[in-house]
N, C-alpha and C positions, 0 to 999 in steps of 0.2 A: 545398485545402479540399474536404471531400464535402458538397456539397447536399442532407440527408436529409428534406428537405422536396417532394422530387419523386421518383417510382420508386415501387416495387415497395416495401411497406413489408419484409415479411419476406426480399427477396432483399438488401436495403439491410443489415439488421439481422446475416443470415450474413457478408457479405461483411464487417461494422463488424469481425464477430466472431471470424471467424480470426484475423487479423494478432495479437488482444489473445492468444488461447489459445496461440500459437506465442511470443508474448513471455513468455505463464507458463509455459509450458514451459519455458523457456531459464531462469526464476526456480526452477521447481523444481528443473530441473537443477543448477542453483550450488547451491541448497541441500542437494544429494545430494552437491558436491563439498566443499560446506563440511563437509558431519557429515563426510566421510572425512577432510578436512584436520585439522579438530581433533580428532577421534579418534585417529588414527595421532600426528598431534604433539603431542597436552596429554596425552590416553589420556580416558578414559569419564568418568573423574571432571569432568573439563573439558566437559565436553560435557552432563553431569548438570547443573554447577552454571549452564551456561545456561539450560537447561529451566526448571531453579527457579524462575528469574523470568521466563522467556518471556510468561507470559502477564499477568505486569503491564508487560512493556515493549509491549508488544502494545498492551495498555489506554490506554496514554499516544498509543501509535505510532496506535493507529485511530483516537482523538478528532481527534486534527490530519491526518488522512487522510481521515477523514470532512469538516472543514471547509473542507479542498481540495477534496473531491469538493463539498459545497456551493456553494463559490464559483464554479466551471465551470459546474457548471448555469444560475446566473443570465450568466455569459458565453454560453453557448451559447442560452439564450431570445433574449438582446440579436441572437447572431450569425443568428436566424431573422428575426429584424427589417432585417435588413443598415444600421442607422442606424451608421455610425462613429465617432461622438460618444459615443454610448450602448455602445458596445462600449470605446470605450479605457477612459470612466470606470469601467467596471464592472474590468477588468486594474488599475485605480491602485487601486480600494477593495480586489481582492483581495491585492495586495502590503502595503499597510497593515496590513488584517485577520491577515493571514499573521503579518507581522513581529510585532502583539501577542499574538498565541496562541503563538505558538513560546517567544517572553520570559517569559510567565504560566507555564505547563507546564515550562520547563527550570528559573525559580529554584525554581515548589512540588515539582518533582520531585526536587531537589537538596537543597532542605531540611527536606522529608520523608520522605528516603531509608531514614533509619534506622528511623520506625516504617513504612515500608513494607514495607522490608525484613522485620521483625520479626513483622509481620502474617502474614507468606506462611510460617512457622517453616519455614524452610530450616533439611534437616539441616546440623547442626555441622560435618562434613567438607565440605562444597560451600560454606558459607558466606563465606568470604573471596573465592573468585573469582565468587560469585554478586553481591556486593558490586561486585569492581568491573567488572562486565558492566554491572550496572545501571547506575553513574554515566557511565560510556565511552556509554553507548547513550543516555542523558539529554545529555550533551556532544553527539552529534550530530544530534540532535532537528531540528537548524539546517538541516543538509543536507539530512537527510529530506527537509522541509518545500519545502524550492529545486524538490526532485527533483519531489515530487508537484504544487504546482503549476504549475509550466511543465508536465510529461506531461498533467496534466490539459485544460489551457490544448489542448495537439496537439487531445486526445480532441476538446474541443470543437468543433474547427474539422471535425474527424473525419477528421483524418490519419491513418489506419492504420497506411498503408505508413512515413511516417518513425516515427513512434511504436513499430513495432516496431524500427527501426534503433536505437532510443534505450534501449528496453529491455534489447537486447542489448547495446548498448556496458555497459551501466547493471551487469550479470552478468559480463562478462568483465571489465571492472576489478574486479568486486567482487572475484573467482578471484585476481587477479594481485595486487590488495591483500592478501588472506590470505594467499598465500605472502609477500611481502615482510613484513607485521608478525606473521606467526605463523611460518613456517618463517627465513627470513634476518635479520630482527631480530626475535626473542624475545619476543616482548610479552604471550607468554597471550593469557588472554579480552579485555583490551582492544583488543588488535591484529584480533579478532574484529569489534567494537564499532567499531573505528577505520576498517575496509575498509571498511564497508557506509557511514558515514554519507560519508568521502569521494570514494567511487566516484557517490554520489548527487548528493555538491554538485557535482561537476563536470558530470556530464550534466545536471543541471538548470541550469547557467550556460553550457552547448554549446549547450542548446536554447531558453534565452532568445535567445541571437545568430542561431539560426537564423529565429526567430519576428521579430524587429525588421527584420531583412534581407529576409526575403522578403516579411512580411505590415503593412501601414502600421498598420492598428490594434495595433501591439506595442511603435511608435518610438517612446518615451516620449521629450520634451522637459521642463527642469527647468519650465518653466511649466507643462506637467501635470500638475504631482504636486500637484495641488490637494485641500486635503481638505475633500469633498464630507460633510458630516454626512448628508444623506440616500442619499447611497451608499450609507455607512456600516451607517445602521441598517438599508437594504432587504438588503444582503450579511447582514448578523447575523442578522436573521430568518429565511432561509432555510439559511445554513450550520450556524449553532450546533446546531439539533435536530437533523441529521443528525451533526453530529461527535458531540453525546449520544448518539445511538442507535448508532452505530458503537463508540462508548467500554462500553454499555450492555450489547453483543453477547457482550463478551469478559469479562462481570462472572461469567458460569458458569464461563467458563476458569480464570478467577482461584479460585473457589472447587473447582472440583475440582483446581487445583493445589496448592492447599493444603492439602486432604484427602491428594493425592499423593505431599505434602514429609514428614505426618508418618509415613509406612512405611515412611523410610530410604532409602539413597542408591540399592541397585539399582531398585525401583519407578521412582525418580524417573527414572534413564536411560531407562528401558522408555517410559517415558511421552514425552521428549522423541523416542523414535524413532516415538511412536505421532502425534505433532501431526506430524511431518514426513509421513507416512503423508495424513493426513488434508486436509492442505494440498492434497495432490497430487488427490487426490479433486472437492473440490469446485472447484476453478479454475475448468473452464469454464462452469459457473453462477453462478462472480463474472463472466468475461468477458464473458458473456452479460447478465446485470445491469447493467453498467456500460456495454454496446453502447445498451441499453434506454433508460438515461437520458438519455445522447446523443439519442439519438432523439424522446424522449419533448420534451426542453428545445427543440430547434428546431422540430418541428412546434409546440409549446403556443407559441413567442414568435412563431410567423407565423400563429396564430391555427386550425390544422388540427387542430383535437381529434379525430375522425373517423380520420384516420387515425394519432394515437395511439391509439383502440382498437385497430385492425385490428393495432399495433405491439404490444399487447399481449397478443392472442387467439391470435399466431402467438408469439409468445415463450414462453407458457405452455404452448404445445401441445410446443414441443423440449425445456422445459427440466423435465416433467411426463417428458417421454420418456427424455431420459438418465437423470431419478433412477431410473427403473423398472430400468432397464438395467444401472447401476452397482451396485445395490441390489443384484437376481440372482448379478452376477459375484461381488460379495462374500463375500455367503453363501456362496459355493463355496468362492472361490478364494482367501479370508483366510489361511490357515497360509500358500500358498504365499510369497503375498506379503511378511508378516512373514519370514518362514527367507529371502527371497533378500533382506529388506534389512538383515536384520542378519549374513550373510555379505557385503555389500559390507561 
């Protein structure tokens, strides 16, 4: 566990932040091996009709990724407290919370599928496997969910260093699941859908065991799993408007994909290699973001507001500096960029 309640607020915050930018690296990378896996094996069509709805699985996928990242924060306030009491309770109300938001999101997302579907007018060729991307990627909502809050759960204690082991394992199975249910068992897009969400429920149940083992506030006993209503409602208040706003983020994506779907099917591909583009782009200002909140949650539960300004005056001066930086290369260096990745 990293102490970010004592040190150097900004040398705290680089150090939080590589380990997270070297594990999205590793995320983007599988996702440069993934477009070439199913491109090469389904061909472009298959790869389109992901796109289609990328950005409403996205939609579903950031609400409950946003509520995970809620939940951690009020664990990591707790863990600036160092009370152990207060920290287990807070781990039992997030596994609760979890388990209801995953159940709400996978029946409405199942039994909504088709005016969702419909809403997004996927062209007529991409449609049947844009279908069942969606339902495969709604089935594994569950794992998601495992993944993100145990990784979360590291963030807060501010494990880096295993946090990135976890991430990586989290991308090479993703790899080795694609080839097994898209190239050796045939599965299309859902075998797409199938990798990602099991490669997640495993390292998030690796790293539940690792967390119990090493760390006493993880050891759940059946006598703990008390359901604390005011947990409850204190976790709800502060997760839900961030799983909103997170869900909120990706309501433009949604509508320019939509815009997207009805110019036919090449547009659509174009566009799914242009989010993979952009992903890669903004990473280390989500790593950097999410180094911040860490930061932010432990000094505000040990009472150090002070030095979450100083956490925030130096965060905005790096992350003010890369966009300027990224921004220039762009403008330049845009064709180059597209022409080398649509020859991988």
């Amino acid at each position: 566990m990293t102490d970010m309640t004592v040190g150097k607020p900004l040398t705290l915050l680089v150090k939080f932040t590589i380990p997270l930018i070297i594990g999205n690296l590793f995320q983007q990378l599988y996702s440069l091996i993934d477009t070439i896996i199913v491109g090469r094996a389904l061909g472009l069509s298959s790869l389109g009709a992901i796109g289609a709805v990328a950005s409403l699985t996205f939609f579903l996928q950031g609400f409950l990724q946003g509520i995970a990242s809620g939940l951690s924060l009020v664990l990591a306030q707790r863990l600036g407290t160092k009370d152990a009491s207060r920290i287990r309770s807070s781990f039992i109300a997030s596994l609760y919370l979890s388990l209801f938001f995953i159940l709400l999101i996978s029946i409405l997302g199942l039994l909504f599928s088709d005016y969702l579907l419909g809403m997004m007018q996927i062209p007529v060729a991409l449609y049947p496997e844009s279908k069942t991307y969606f339902i495969f990627s709604i089935i594994g909502l569950a794992g998601m969910m495992v993944f993100h809050v145990m990784i979360n759960s590291l963030r807060s204690l501010g494990s880096t260093r295993q946090l990135l082991y976890y991430m990586i394992l989290s991308q090479v199975l993703n790899i080795l699941f694609d080839v097994l249910f898209v190239i050796l068992i045939p599965l299309g897009v859902a075998g797409v859908a199938l990798a990602m969400a099991l490669s997640q429920a495993l390292v998030g149940i690796i790293c539940y065991f690792y967390l119990s083992r090493k760390i006493s506030y993880f050891r759940i006993k059946k006598e703990d799993l008390l359901f604390e209503f005011r947990e409850i409602n204190l976790h709800t208040k502060l997760s839900l408007p961030i799983g909103v706003q997170s869900a909120i983020i990706t309501l433009g994506s949604i509508i320019l994909q939509l815009k997207v779907n009805t110019l036919g099917s090449s547009p659509v591909e174009a566009h799914a290699i242009g989010q993979r583009i952009e992903a890669m782009i903004v990473m280390p200002l989500i790593s950097f973001g999410v180094a911040m909140a860490t930061f932010t949650a432990q000094n505000a539960g040990a009472g150090l507001m002070e030095r979450v300004w100083k956490g925030i005056r130096g965060s905005l001066a790096i992350s003010l500096s890369y966009s300027l930086l990224i921004g220039v290369l762009l403008f330049f260096l845009w064709h180059n960029i597209v022409s080398d990745i649509v020859r991988s």
